[in-house]
Every structure is written in C-alpha cells, then in structure tokens.
C-alpha positions as CSV (number, residue, x, y, z in Angstrom):
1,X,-6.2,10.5,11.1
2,X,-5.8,10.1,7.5
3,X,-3.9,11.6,4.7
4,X,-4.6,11.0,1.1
5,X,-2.3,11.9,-1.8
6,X,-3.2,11.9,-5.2
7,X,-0.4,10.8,-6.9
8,X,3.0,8.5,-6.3
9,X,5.4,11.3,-5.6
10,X,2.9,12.8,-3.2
11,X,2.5,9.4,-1.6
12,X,6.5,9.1,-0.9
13,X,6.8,12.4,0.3
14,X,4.0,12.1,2.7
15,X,5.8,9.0,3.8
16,X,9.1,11.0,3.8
17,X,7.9,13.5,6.2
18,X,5.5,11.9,8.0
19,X,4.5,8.0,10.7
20,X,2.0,6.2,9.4
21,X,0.7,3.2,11.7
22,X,-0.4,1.5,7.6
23,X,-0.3,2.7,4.6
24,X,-3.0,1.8,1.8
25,X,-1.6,2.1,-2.1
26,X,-3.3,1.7,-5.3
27,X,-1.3,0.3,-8.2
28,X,-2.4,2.9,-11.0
29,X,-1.3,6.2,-10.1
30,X,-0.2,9.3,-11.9
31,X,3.6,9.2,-12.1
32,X,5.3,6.4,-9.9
33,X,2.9,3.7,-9.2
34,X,1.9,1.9,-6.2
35,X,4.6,-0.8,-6.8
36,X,7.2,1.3,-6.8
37,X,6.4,3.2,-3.7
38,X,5.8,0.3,-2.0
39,X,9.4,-0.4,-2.7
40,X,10.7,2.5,-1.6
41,X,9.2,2.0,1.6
42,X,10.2,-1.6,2.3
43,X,13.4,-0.8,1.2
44,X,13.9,2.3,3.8
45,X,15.0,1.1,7.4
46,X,12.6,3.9,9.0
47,X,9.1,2.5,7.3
48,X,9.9,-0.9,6.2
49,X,8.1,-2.3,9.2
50,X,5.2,-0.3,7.7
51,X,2.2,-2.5,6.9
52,X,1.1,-1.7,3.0
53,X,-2.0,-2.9,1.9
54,X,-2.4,-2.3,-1.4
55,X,-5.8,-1.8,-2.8
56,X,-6.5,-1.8,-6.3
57,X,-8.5,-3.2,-9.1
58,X,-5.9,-4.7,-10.5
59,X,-6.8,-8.7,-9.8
60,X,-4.7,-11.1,-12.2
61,X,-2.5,-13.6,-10.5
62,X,0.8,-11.6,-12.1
63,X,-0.3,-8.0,-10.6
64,X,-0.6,-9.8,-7.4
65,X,2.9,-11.7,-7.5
66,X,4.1,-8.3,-8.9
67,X,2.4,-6.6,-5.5
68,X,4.3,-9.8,-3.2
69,X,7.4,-8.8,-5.0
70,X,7.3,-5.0,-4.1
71,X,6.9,-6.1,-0.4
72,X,3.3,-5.3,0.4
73,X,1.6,-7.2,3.4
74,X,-1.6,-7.3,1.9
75,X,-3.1,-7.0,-1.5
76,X,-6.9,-6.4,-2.1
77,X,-8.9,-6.5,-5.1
78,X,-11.7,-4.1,-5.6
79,X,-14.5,-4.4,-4.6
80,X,-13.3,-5.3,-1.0
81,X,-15.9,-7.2,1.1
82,X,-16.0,-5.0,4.2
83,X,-15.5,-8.0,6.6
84,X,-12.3,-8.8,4.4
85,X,-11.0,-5.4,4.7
86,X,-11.8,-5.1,8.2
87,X,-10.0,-8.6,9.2
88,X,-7.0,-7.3,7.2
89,X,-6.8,-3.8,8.6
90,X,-7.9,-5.0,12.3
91,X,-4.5,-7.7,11.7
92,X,-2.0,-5.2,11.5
93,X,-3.6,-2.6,14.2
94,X,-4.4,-4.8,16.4
C-alpha cells in the first residue's frame, strides 16, 4: 500500500499518524523540504528506524552530503535505473 503526499507538511503528518515499512522523499517540495522531514523522522524514536530513500533530481556531491546529513539511508538521483532502485528498495524489505 502506498500513500503519496504532495507537499512536506503532508508528508510529516502522514508519518505522524501513520507505519511506514520506507519512506521515499523528494528534496524540492512545497513548504518544508525533503531534508527536513527526513530529519524529523530520524530524530523521532517511533520512525527513526524508518528506511528514507530519498529520490530526487537533485545530483551535486553537496545535496547528497546535505541528504547523508539529514539521516537518509539512501539517496537516488533521477533518472533511477530500475535495477538500482530495485537493489536499494529490495535491501531494506528484504
């Protein structure tokens, strides 16, 4: 099952109110970006154990140090290769 929000506040209060086995952020969003929500849920004892992936087209060597430093386990630059993205997703689901 999948639930999609369209902006950051949507995002955290989905995560507020709801398990997620992962979660997948983009970096751009309308209000709080990816980063910060990534944060927020690394920093919360109930979903900091949470795999985030974050998936996004931003690809320099800072936005992805700046995606490390928010906590995410993974951080994908679009366009994914579909074996990438499977061997990533299929790692943290098992």
């Amino acid at each position: 099952q999948v639930q999609l929000a369209t902006n950051g506040q949507q995002a955290m209060d989905l995560i507020d109110e709801n398990y997620y086995d992962s979660i997948f952020l983009d970096v751009v969003m309308p209000g709080v970006d990816g980063y910060e929500v990534c944060k927020k849920v690394k920093r919360n004892k109930k979903t900091k154990h949470i795999p985030v992936i974050m998936l996004t087209s931003k690809s320099s060597p800072f936005d992805k140090v700046k995606g490390k430093l928010a906590g995410c386990d993974s951080y994908l630059t679009k366009p994914v290769e579909h074996e990438e993205f499977q061997k990533v997703v299929s790692g943290y689901l098992g």
